[in-house]
DOKOL-438137 format. One record per atom (N, C-alpha, C): residue number from 1; residue in three letters; atom name; x, y, z. Coordinates in nm, 2 decimals, padded with zeros to 4 digits. Atoms other than C-alpha are relative to their C-alpha. Example, Ala and Ser with C-alpha at 12.3 -4.5 7.8 and 13.67 -1.06 7.14 Angstrom:
BEGIN
{1, ALA, N, {00.09, -00.12, 00.00}}
{1, ALA, CA, {01.23, -00.45, 00.78}}
{1, ALA, C, {00.09, 00.12, 00.00}}
{2, SER, N, {-00.09, -00.11, 00.00}}
{2, SER, CA, {01.37, -00.11, 00.71}}
{2, SER, C, {-00.08, 00.11, 00.08}}
END
This chain:
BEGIN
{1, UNK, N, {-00.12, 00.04, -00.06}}
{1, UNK, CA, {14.51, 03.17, 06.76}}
{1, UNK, C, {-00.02, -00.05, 00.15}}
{2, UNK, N, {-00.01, 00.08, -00.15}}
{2, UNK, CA, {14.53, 02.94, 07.08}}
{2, UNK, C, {00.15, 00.06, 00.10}}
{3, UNK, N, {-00.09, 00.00, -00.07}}
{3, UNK, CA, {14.86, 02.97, 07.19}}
{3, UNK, C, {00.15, 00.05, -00.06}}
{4, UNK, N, {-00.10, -00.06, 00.09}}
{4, UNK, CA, {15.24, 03.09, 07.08}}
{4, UNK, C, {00.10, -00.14, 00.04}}
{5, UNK, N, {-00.13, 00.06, -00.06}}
{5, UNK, CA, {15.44, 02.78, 07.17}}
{5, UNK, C, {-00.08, -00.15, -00.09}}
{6, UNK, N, {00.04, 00.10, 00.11}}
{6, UNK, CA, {15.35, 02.54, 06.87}}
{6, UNK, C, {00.08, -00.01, -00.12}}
{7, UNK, N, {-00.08, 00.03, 00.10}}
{7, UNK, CA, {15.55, 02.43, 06.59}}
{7, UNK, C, {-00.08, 00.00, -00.14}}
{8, UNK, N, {00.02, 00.08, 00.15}}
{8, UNK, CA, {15.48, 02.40, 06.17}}
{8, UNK, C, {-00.05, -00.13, -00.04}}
{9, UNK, N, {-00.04, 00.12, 00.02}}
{9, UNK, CA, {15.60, 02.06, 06.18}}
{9, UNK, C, {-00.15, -00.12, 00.06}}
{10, UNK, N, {00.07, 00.08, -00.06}}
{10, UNK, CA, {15.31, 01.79, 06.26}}
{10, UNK, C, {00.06, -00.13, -00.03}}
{11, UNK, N, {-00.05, 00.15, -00.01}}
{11, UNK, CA, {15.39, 01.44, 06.34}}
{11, UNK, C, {-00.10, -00.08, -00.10}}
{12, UNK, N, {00.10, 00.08, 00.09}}
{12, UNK, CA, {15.26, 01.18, 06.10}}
{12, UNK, C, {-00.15, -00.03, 00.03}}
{13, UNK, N, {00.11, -00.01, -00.10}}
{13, UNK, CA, {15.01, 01.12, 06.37}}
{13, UNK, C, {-00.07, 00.06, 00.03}}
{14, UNK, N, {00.06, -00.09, -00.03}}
{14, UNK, CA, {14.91, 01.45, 06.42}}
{14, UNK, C, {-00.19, -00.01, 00.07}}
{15, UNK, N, {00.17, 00.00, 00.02}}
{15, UNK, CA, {14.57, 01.50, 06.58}}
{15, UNK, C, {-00.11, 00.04, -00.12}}
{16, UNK, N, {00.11, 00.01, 00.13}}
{16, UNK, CA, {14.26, 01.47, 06.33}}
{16, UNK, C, {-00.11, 00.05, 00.05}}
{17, UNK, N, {00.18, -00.03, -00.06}}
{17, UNK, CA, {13.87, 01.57, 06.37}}
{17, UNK, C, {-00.03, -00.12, 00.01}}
{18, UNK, N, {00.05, 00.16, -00.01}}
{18, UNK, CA, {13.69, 01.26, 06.46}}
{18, UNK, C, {-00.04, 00.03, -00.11}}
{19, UNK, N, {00.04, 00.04, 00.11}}
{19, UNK, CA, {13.57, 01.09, 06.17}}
{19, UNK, C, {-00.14, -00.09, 00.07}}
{20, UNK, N, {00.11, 00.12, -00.03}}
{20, UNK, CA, {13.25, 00.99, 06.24}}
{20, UNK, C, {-00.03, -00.16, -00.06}}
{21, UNK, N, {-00.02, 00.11, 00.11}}
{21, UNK, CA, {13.27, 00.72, 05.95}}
{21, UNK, C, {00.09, -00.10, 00.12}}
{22, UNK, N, {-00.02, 00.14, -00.06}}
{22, UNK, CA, {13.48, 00.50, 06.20}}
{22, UNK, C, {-00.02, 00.01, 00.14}}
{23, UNK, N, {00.06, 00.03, -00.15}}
{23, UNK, CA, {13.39, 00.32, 06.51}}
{23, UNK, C, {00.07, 00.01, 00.09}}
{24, UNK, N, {-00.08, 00.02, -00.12}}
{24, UNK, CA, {13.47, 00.35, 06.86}}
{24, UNK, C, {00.09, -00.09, 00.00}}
{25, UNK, N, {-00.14, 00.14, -00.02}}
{25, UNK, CA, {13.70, 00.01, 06.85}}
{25, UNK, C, {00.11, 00.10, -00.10}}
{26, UNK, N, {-00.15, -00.02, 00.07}}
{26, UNK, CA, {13.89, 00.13, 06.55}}
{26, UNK, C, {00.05, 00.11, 00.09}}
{27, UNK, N, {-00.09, -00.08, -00.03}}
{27, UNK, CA, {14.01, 00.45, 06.69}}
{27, UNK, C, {00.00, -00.02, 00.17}}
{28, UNK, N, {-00.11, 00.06, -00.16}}
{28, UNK, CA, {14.07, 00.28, 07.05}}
{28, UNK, C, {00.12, -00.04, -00.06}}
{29, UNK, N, {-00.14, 00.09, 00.05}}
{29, UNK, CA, {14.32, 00.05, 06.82}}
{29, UNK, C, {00.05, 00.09, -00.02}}
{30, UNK, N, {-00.14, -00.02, 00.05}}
{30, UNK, CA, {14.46, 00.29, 06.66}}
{30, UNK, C, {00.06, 00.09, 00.12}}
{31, UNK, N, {-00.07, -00.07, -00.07}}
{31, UNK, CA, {14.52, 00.48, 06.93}}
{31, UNK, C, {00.12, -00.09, 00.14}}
{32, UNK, N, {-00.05, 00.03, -00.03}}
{32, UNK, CA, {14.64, 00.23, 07.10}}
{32, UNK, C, {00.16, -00.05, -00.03}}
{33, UNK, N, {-00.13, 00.06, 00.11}}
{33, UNK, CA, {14.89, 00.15, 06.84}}
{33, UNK, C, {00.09, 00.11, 00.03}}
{34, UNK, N, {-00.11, -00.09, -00.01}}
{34, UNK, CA, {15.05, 00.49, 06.86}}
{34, UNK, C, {00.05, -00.01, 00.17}}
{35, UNK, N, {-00.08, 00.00, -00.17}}
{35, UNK, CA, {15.10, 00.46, 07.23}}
{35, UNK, C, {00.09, -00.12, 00.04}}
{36, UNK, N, {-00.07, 00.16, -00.02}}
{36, UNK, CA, {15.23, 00.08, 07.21}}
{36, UNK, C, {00.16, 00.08, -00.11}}
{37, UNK, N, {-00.08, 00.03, 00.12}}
{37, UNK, CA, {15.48, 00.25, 06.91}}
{37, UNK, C, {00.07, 00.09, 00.09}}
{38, UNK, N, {-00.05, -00.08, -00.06}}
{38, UNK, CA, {15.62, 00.52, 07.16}}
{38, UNK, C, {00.08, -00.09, 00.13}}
{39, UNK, N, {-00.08, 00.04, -00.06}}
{39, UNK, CA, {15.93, 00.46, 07.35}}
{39, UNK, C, {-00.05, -00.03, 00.19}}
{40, UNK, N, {00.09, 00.11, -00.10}}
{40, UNK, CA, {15.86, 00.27, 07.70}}
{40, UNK, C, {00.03, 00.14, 00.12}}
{41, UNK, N, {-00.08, -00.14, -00.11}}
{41, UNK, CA, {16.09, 00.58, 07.95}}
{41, UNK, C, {00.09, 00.05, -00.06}}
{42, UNK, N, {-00.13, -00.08, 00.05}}
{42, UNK, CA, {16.34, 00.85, 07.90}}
{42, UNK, C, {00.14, -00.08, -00.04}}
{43, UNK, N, {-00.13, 00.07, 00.01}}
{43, UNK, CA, {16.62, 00.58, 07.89}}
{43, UNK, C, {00.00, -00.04, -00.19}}
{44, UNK, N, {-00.01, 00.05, 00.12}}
{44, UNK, CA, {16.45, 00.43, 07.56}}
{44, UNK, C, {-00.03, 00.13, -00.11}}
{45, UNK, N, {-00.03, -00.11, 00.07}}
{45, UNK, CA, {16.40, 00.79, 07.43}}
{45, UNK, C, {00.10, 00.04, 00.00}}
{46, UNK, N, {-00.11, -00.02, 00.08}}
{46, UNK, CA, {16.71, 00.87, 07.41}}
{46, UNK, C, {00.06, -00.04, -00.12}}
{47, UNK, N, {-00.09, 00.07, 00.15}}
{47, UNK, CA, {16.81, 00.62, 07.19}}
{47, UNK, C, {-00.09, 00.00, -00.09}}
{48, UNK, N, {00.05, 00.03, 00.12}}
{48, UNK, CA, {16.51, 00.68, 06.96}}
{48, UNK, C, {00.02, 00.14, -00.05}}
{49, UNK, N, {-00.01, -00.12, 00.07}}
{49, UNK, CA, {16.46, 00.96, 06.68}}
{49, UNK, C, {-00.12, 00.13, 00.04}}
{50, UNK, N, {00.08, -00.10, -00.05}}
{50, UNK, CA, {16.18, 01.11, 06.91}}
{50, UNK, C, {00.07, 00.09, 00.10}}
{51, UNK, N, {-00.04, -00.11, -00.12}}
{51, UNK, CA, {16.41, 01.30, 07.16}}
{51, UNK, C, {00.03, 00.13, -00.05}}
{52, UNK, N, {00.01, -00.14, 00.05}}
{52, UNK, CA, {16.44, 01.60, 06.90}}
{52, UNK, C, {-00.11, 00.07, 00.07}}
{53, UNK, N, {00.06, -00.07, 00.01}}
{53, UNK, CA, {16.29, 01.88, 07.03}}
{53, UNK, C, {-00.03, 00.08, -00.04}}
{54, UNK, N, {00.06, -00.07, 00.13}}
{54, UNK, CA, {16.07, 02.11, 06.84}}
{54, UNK, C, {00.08, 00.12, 00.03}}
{55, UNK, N, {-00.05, -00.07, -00.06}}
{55, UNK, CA, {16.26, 02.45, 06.82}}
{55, UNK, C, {-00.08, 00.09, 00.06}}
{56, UNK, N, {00.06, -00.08, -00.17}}
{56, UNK, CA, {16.22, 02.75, 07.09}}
{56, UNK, C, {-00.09, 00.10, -00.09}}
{57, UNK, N, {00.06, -00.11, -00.02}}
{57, UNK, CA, {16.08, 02.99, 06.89}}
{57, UNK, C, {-00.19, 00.05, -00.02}}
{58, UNK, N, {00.12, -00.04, -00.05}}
{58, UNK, CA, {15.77, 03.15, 06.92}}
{58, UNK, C, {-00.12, -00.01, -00.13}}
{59, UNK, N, {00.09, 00.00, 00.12}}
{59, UNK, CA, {15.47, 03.02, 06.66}}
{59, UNK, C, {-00.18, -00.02, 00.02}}
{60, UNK, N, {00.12, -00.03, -00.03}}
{60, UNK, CA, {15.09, 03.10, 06.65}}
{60, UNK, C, {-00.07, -00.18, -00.02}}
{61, UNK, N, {00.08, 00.14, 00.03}}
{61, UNK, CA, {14.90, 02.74, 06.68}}
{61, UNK, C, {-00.15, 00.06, -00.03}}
{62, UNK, N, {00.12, -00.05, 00.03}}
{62, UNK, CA, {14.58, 02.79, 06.51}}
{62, UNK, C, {-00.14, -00.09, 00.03}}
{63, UNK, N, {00.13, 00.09, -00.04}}
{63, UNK, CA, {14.35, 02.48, 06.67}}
{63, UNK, C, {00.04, -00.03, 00.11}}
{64, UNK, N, {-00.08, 00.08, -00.12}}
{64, UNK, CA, {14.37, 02.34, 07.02}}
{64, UNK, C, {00.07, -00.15, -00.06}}
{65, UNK, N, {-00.10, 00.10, 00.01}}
{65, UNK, CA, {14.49, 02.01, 06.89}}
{65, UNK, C, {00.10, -00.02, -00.07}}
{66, UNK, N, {-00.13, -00.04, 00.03}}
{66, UNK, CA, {14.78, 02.17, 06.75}}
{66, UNK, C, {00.08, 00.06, 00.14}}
{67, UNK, N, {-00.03, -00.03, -00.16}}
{67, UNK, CA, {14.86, 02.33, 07.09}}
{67, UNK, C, {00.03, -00.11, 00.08}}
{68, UNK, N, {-00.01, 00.11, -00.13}}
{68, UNK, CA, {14.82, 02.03, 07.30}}
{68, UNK, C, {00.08, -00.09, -00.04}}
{69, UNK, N, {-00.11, 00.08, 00.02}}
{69, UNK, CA, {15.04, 01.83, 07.07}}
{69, UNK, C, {00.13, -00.02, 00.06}}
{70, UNK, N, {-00.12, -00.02, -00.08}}
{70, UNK, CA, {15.32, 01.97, 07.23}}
{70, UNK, C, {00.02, -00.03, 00.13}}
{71, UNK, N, {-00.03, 00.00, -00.12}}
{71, UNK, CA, {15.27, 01.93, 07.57}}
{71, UNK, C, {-00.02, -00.19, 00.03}}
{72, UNK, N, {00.02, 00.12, -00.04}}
{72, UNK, CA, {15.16, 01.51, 07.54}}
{72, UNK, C, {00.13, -00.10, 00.04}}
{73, UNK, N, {-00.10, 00.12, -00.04}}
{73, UNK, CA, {15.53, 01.36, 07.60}}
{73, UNK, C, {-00.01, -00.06, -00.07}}
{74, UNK, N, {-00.09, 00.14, 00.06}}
{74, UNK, CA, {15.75, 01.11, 07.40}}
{74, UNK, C, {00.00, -00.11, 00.05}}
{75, UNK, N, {-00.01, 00.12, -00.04}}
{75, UNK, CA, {15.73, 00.84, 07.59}}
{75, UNK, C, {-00.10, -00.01, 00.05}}
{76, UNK, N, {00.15, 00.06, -00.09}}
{76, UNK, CA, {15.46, 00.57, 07.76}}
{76, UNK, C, {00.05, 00.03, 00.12}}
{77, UNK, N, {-00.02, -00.08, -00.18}}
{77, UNK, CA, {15.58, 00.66, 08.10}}
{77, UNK, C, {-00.05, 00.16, 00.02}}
{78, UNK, N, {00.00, -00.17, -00.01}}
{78, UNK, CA, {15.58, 01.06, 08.05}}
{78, UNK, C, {-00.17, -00.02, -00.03}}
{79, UNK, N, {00.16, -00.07, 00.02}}
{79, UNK, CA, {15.23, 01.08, 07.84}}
{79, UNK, C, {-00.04, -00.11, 00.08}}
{80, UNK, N, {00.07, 00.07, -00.08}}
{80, UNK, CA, {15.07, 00.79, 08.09}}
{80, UNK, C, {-00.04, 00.09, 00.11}}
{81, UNK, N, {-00.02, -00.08, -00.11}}
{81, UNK, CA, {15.14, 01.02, 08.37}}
{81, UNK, C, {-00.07, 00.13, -00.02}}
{82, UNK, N, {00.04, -00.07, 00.05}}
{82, UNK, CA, {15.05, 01.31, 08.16}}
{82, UNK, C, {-00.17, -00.02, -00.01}}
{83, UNK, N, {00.11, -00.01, 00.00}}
{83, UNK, CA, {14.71, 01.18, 08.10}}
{83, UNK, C, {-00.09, -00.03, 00.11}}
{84, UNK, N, {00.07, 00.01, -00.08}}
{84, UNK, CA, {14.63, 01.11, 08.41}}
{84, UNK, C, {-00.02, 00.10, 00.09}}
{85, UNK, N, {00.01, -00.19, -00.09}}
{85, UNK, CA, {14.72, 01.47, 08.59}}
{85, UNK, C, {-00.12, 00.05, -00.10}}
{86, UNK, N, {00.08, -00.10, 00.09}}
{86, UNK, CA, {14.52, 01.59, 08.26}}
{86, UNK, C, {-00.13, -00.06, 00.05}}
{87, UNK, N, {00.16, 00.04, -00.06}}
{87, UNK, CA, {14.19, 01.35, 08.40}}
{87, UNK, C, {-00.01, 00.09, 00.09}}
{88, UNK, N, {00.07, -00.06, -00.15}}
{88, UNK, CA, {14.23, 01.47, 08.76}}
{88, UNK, C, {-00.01, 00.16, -00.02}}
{89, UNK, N, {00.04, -00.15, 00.04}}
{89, UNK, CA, {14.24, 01.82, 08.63}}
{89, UNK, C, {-00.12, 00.00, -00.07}}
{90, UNK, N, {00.14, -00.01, 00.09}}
{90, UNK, CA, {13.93, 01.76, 08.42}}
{90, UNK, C, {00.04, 00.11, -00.14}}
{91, UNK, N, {00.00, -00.05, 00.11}}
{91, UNK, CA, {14.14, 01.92, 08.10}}
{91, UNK, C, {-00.02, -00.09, -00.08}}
{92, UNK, N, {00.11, 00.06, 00.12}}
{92, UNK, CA, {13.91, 01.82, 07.85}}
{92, UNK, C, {00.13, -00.03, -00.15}}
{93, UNK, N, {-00.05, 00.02, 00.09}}
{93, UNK, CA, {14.12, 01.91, 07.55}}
{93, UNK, C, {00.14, -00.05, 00.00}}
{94, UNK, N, {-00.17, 00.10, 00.03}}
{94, UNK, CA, {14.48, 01.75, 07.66}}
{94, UNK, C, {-00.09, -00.12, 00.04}}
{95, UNK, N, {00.03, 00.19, 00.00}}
{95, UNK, CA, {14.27, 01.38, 07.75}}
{95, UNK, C, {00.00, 00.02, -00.15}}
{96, UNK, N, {00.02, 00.06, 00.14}}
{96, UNK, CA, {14.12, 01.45, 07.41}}
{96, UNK, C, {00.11, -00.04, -00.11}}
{97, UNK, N, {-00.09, -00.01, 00.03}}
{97, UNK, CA, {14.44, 01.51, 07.30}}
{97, UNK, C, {00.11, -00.12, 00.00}}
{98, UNK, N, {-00.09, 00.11, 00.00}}
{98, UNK, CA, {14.62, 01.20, 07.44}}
{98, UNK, C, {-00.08, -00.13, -00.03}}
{99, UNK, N, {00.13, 00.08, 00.09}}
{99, UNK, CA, {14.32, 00.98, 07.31}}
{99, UNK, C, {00.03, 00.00, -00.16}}
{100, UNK, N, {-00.05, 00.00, 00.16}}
{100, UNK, CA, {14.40, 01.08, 06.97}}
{100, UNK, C, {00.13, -00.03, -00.03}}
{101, UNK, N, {-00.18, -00.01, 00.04}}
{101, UNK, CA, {14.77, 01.09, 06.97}}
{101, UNK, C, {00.01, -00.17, 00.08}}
{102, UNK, N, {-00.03, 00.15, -00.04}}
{102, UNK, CA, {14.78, 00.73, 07.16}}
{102, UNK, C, {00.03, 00.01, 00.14}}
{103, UNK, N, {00.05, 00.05, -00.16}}
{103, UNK, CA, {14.65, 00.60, 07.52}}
{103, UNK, C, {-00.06, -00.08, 00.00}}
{104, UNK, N, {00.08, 00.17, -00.07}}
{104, UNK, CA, {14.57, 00.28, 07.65}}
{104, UNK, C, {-00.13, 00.10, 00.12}}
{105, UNK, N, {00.09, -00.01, -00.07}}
{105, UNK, CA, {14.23, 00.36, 07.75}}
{105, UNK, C, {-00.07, -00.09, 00.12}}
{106, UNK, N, {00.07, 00.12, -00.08}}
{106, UNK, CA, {14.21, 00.09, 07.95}}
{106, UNK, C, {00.08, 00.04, 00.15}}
{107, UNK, N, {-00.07, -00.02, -00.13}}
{107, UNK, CA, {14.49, 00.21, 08.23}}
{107, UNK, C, {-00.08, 00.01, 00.11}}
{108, UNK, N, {00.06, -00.04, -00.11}}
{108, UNK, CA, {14.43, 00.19, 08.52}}
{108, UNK, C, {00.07, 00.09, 00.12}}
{109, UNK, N, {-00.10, -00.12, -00.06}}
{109, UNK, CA, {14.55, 00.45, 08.83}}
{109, UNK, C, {00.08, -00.12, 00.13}}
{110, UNK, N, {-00.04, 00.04, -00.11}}
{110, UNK, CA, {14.70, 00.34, 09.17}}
{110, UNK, C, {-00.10, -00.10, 00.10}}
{111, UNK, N, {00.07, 00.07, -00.11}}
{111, UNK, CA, {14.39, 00.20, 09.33}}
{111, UNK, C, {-00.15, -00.05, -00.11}}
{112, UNK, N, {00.06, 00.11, 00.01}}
{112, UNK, CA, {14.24, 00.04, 09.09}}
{112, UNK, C, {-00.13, 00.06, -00.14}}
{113, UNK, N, {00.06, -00.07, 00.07}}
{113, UNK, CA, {14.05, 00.30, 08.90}}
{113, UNK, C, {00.01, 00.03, -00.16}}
{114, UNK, N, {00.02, -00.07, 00.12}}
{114, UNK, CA, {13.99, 00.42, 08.51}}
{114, UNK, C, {-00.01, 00.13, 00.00}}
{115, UNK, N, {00.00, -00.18, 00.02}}
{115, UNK, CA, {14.04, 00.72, 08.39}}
{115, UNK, C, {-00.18, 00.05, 00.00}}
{116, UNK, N, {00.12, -00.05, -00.01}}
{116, UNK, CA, {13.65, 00.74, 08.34}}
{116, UNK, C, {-00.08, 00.01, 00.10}}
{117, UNK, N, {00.06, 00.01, -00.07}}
{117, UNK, CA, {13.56, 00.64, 08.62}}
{117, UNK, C, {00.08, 00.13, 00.07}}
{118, UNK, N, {-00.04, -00.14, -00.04}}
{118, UNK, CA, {13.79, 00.92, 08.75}}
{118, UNK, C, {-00.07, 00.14, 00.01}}
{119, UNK, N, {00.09, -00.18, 00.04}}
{119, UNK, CA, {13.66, 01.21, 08.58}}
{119, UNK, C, {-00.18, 00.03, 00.00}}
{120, UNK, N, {00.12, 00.00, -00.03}}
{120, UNK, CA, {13.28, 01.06, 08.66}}
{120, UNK, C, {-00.02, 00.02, 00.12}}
{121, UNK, N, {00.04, -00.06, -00.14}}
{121, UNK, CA, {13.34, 01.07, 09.04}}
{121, UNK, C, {00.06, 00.16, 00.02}}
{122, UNK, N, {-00.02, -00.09, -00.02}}
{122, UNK, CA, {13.51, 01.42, 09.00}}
{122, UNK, C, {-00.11, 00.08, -00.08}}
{123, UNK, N, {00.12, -00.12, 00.08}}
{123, UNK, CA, {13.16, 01.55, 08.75}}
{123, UNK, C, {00.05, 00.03, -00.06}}
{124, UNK, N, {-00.03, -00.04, 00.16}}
{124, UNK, CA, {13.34, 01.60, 08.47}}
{124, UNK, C, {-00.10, -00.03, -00.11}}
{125, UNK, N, {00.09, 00.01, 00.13}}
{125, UNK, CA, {13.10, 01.61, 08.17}}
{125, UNK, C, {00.07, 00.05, -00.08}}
END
């Protein structure tokens, strides 16, 4: 058990094990795909069917990428933001997390930077 504040319910999308069988491009696309299919800010989550939130009560998550599901944000504004506090922190398993569930890996930050190049001048391995 990881953590007590995880849901049943997985999204279609749910995180997966990598599959070594496909290549780096494809799971950039698709990852891309799910971040392109996620509402743009809280204005356009409202109006979609993602603003349910999961209920409060208290459930054993049994892998981190059931845990981290919950904390990536509904929208491209929220998880954008999200994955970039999670770089400069160097939390490994919420990047991996927003990698799988959908992020433009290509973002860039304020000044010009990538997330890799981020977490390479901060030593993250």
């Amino acid at each position: 058990p990881i953590c007590g504040a995880c849901t049943n319910q997985l999204s279609k999308n749910s995180i997966e094990p990598v599959d070594d069988m496909i290549s780096a491009i494809e799971r950039r696309q698709k990852s891309l795909e799910r971040y392109v299919a996620l509402p743009l800010d809280s204005k356009d989550l409202k109006s979609s069917s993602l603003k349910k939130k999961a209920p409060k009560k208290q459930i054993i998550c049994h892998s981190w990428p059931t845990a981290v599901l919950q904390s990536l944000g509904n929208s491209q504004s929220v998880r954008r933001d999200k994955f970039w506090s999670f770089v400069e922190q160097g939390a490994y398993h919420y990047v991996r997390g927003c990698l799988a569930e959908g992020i433009d890996v290509n973002l860039v930050n304020e000044y010009g930077h990538t997330a890799l190049y981020v977490a390479a001048c901060k030593d993250y391995s």
